[in-house]
Each structure stands twice: as structure tokens, then as C-alpha cells.
N, C-alpha and C positions, 0 to 999 in steps of 0.2 A: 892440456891438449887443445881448448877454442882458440888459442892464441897463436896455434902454430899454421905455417902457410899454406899446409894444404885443406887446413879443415875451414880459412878462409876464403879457398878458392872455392870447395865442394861443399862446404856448410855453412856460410856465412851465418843462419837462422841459430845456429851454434854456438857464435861466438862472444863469449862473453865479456862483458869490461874487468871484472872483477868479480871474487868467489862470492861476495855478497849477493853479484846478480845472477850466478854462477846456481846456489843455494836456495835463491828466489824460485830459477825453473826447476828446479829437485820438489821443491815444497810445492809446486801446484801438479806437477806429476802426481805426490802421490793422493794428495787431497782428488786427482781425480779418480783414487781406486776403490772399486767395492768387489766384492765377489760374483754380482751378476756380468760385469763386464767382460767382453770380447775383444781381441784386435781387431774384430769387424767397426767395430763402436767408439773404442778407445786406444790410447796408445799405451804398449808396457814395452819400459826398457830397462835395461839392465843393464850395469856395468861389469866390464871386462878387467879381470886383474891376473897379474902375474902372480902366480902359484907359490914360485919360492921367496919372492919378497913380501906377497900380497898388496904392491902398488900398483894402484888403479889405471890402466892402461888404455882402455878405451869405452865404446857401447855397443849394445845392438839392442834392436828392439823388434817389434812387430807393431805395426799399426796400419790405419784403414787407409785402404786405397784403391778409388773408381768401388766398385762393388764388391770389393776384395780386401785381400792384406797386402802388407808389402815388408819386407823385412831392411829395415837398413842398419849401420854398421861404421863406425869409426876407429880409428887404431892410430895411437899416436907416433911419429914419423919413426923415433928411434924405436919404435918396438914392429916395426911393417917386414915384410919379409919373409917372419919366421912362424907364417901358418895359424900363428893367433886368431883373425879377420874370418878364412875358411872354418875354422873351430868355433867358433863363435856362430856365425850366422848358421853352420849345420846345427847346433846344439842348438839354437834360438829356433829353427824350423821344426825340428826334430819335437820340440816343444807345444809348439804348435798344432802341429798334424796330430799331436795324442791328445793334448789337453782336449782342443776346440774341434775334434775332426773336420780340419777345415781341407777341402777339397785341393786349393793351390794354393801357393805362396807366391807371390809378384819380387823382382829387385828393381831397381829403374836408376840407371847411370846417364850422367850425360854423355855423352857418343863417346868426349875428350879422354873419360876418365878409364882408362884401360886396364889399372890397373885393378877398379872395384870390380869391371867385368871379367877378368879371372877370377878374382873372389867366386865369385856368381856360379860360373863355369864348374869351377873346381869344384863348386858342392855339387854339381848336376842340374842348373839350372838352365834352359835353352832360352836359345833370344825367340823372342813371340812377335815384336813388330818396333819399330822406329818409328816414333813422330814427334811434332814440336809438344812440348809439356813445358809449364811454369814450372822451373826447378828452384828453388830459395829464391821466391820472386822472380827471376829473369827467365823471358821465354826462352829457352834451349830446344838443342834437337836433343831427345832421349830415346834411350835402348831401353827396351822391357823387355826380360827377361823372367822365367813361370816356372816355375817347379810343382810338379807334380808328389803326392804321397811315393808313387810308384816309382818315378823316372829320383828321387831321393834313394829310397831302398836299393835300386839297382844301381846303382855309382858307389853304392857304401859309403855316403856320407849320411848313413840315420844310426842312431845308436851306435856309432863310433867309438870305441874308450878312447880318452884322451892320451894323449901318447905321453904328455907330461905328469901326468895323476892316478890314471887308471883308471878314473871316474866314467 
């Protein structure tokens, strides 16, 4: 998935030469885990995999951002579409708000990227403000978008059963 064009355009910080260097950022992921840490502090991600094959498909995670969290989110191009992305970041949020009771959740797209902003959308997330933000190193204009514990509950994207498992 780092090697495909959109995760170039929107993650470059992603993209890896090779599964060696691929494996390299997995292994200091998790060397950075203990049990006291937060996504206020730290980052935890997760990968995303198809159910019936169990091929890994993309990530989401939650990590710190401005005095907050932010949740972000990739899906690789042939799996886009089909609800994955939305499933994922509500389930990553939904995680969130129990674990850590953390008040909101941040997304941050750059303005271009319309389609992470339905992502966003469709969990219940509202736009909060527009300004220029370093996005993967380059100054961009960005959309921040907040989800509330509450404004999640009422969209029904919290404790969702997944429509492919049941889970």
C-alpha cells in the first residue's frame, strides 16, 4: 500500500522503499508501547485487514495532536470505496472515547483530499476550522474536522456491528 499514488500524494512520511524499511517503522512503533501511554502522548496504530481473506489492507490509528488526538487512516486504492476507511476510523474512535475518555477526536485533511473528508463526515465528524498546517512536511491549507463523544453516538457510528462480522 506506501508505494501506491495516493498514499504518495497524502502520506509521503508513509512511504516506504522496501518491507525492510517497511518493518523497521513497525518495530519502533511498538518498542514505543507500554501500558501507561495515551494517544495524548503517543501513537497506536493499527492495521486494517479484510475479514474473508485476512490481507492487510490498510491502517488507522489515533495519535497526538496540537493538545489533542487526531485519528488518521489509510486504505489501499483497490479496497477504497467499499466502507472499510469509515469502519475503521469509527471503530478506532469508538476506542478511543472508552479506553482514554477522551473528550474529542481531531481528523485533518488537506482541503484537496475530499475523499478523507467524507470519511470524516460519515463518521459524524464536523469541520471545526481551516488553516495552513505542515501536512507530511509541506505547508498545506488543512481542514480540521472534531468529533465529539456525543455528536459520534448520535450519527451511529459508535459501537456499530460491523456489517461484514458482526463484531
Amino acid at each position: 500500500m506506501s508505494q501506491e499514488d495516493c498514499a504518495r500524494k497524502w502520506l509521503p512520511s508513509q512511504v516506504y522503499r522496501d518491507e525492510a524499511h517497511a518493518a523497521s517503522a513497525v518495530d519502533w512503533l511498538i518498542r514505543q508501547f507500554d501500558l501507561q501511554m495515551t494517544p495524548k502522548t503517543n501513537a497506536f496504530v493499527f492495521g486494517v485487514e479484510d475479514k474473508a481473506t485476512a490481507r492487510l489492507i490498510g491502517h488507522v490509528g489515533l495519535s497526538p495532536l496540537f493538545d489533542g488526538v487526531e485519528v488518521g487512516f489509510g486504505i489501499a486504492t483497490s479496497e477504497q470505496g467499499k466502507g472499510y476507511a469509515a469502519e475503521a476510523v469509527s471503530r478506532a474512535c469508538a476506542w478511543g472515547f472508552e479506553r482514554f475518555s477522551l473528550s474529542a477526536i481531531l481528523g485533518v485533511t488537506d482541503e484537496e483530499n475530499v475523499a478523507s473528508q467524507r470519511v470524516l463526515r460519515r463518521c459524524g465528524f464536523r469541520r471545526k476550522e481551516e488553516k495552513m498546517m505542515r501536512l507530511q512536511g509541506v505547508e498545506r491549507s488543512a481542514i480540521i474536522f472534531e468529533l465529539t463523544e456525543k455528536n459520534a453516538q448520535q450519527t451511529g457510528c459508535y459501537r456499530t456491528p460491523c456489517s461484514r462480522c458482526g463484531g
